[in-house]
N, C-alpha and C positions, 0 to 999 in steps of 0.2 A: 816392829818393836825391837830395840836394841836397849844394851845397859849403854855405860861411856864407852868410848872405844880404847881407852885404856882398860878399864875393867873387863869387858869384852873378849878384846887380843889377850889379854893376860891369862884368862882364865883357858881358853882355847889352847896356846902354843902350854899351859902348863898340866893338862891333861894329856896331851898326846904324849907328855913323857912319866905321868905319874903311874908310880906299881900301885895295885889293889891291897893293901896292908890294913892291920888293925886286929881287934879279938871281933871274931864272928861271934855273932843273935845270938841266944839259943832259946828266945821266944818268941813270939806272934811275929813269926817264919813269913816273906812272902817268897812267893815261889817262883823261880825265873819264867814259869809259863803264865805267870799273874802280871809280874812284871812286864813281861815282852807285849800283854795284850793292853796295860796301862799308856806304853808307849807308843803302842804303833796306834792306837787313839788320838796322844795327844801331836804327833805327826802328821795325821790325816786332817788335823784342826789346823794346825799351825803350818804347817805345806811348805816346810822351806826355811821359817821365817828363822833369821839370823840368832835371836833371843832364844826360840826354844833347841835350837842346833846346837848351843854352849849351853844348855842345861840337858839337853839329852848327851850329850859328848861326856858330861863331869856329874850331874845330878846323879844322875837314873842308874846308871851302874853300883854306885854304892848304897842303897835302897835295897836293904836286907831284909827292915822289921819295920813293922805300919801297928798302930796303936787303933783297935777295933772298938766303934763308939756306936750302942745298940740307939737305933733313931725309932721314934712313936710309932710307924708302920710296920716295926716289927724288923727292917733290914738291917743290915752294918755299913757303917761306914768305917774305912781303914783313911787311917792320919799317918803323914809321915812329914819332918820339918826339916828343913835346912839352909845352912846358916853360911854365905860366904865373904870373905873378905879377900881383895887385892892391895898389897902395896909396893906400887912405883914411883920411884923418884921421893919417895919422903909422904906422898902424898896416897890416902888408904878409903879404899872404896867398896861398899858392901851392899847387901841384899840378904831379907829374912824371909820365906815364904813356907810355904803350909803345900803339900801336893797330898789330896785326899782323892777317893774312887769308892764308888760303892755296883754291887751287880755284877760279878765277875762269873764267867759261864765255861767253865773248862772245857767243855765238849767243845764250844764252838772259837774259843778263844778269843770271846765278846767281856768287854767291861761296861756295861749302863753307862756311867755317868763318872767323868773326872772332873776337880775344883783343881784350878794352879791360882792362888794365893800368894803375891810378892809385893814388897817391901820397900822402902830405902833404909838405910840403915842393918847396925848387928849388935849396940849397945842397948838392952834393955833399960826401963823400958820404952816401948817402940806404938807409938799412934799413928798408924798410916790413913790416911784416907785414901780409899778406891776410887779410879775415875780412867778414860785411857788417858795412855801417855807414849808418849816418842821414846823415851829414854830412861832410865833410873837413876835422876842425877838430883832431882828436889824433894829434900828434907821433907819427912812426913809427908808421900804422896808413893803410892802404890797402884797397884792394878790387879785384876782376877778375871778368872775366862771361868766358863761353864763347856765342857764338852758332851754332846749326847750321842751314843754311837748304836745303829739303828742293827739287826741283826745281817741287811747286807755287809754291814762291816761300813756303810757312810755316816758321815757325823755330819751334825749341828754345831755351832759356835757360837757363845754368846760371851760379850767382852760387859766389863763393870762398866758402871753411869754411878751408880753412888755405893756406900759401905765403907767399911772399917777392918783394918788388920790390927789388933791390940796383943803385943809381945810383953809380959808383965813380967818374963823370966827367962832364962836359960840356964842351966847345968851342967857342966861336961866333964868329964875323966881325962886322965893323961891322954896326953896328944902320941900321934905316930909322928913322926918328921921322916923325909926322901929328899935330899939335895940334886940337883944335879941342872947347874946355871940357872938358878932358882932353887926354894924354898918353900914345902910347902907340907903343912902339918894340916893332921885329919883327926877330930874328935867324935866321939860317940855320950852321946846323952840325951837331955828329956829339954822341950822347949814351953812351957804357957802360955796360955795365951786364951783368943776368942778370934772371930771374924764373922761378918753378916755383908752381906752384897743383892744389892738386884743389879742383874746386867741384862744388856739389849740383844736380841738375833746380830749377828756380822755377817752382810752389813747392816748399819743403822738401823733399825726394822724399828716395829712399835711393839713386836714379840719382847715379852720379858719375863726371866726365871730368878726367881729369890733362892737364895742359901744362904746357911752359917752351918758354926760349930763353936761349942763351949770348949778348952783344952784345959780350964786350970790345973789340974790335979797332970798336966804334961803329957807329950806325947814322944814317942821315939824321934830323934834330931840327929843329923851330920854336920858338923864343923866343918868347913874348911878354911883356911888361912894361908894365902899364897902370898912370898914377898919374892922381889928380884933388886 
């Protein structure tokens, strides 16, 4: 899985030089030892893969605050959104996704279950359809994974066959901006939306797991906007 490779390289060489700036949370806190177990999840799924290496590189560090959505069983599920856009050459390329986790176990520094949630597009609003894909380059068409991490600490993978990512809103506050041979400003705000998916075992398998989530009323979001 990759975005375009302008989008891609851009977003990569502009993280290795971006500083952590902005006004910290000061609610529904996640905790670098919640974070650290979110990702080394979705690493143990993705193994490498180019796509999630530019979203663990620029995403997952600035993933402060997650919006806790109580589910029928009685558990939580934390939502977190974000929103990126590149522009090279005149020419301006984005992506909107949802990264949600529910079952996080401090002692062992195990998370159940991760959704990654992505998009085309960042103008609300945004009708994706889920399905896989090569790349992030076709208007209204997205993808979403299921992760399940077992208490050895091995995961499951299961990639979307059908669903929906619906962005009906986003909201941000003043931007931070950092120059430096590049341009790239970072917001903090609330995103809306919905998503529903059933996806397959990877590979192809006949195993299949449904999700969603309702977001209207918004969840915690990061901005990013890189130009060169």
């Amino acid at each position: 899985m990759r975005w375009s490779a302008a989008l891609g390289g851009a977003c990569l060489l502009a993280v290795a030089c971006a500083p952590e700036k902005g006004t910290a949370p000061t609610t529904d806190l996640v905790s670098a030892s919640e974070k650290t177990a979110v990702q080394r999840s979705l690493a143990l799924g993705f193994n490498n893969d180019s796509f999630y290496l530019a979203l663990a590189t620029y995403v997952i560090p600035f993933i402060d605050q997650a919006t806790p959505q109580v589910n029928a069983p009685g558990d939580t599920t934390k939502l977190t959104a974000v929103q990126l856009s590149v522009t090279s050459s005149g020419v301006t390329e984005g992506l909107s996704g949802i990264l949600a986790w529910r079952g996080f176990h401090p002692t062992t520094g195990i998370v159940d279950s991760v959704f990654l949630v992505v998009g085309t597009g960042i103008v609300p609003p945004l009708h994706d359809s889920l399905q896989v894909l090569q790349s992030f380059t076709v208007p209204g068409a997205g993808s979403a994974w299921v992760i399940a991490q077992a208490t050895d600490t091995s995961v499951q993978m299961w990639q979307s066959r059908t669903g929906a990512l619906n962005v009906a809103s986003a909201s941000y506050g003043a931007g931070i901006t950092a120059t430096s041979g590049y341009t790239i400003t970072r917001y903090r705000g609330t995103l809306a939306g919905d998503y529903h998916l059933t996806a397959k075992l990877v590979p192809d398998s006949s195993t299949t797991v449904t999700a969603g989530a309702t977001f209207t009323g918004g969840v915690y979001a990061v901005k990013a906007a890189i130009s060169f």
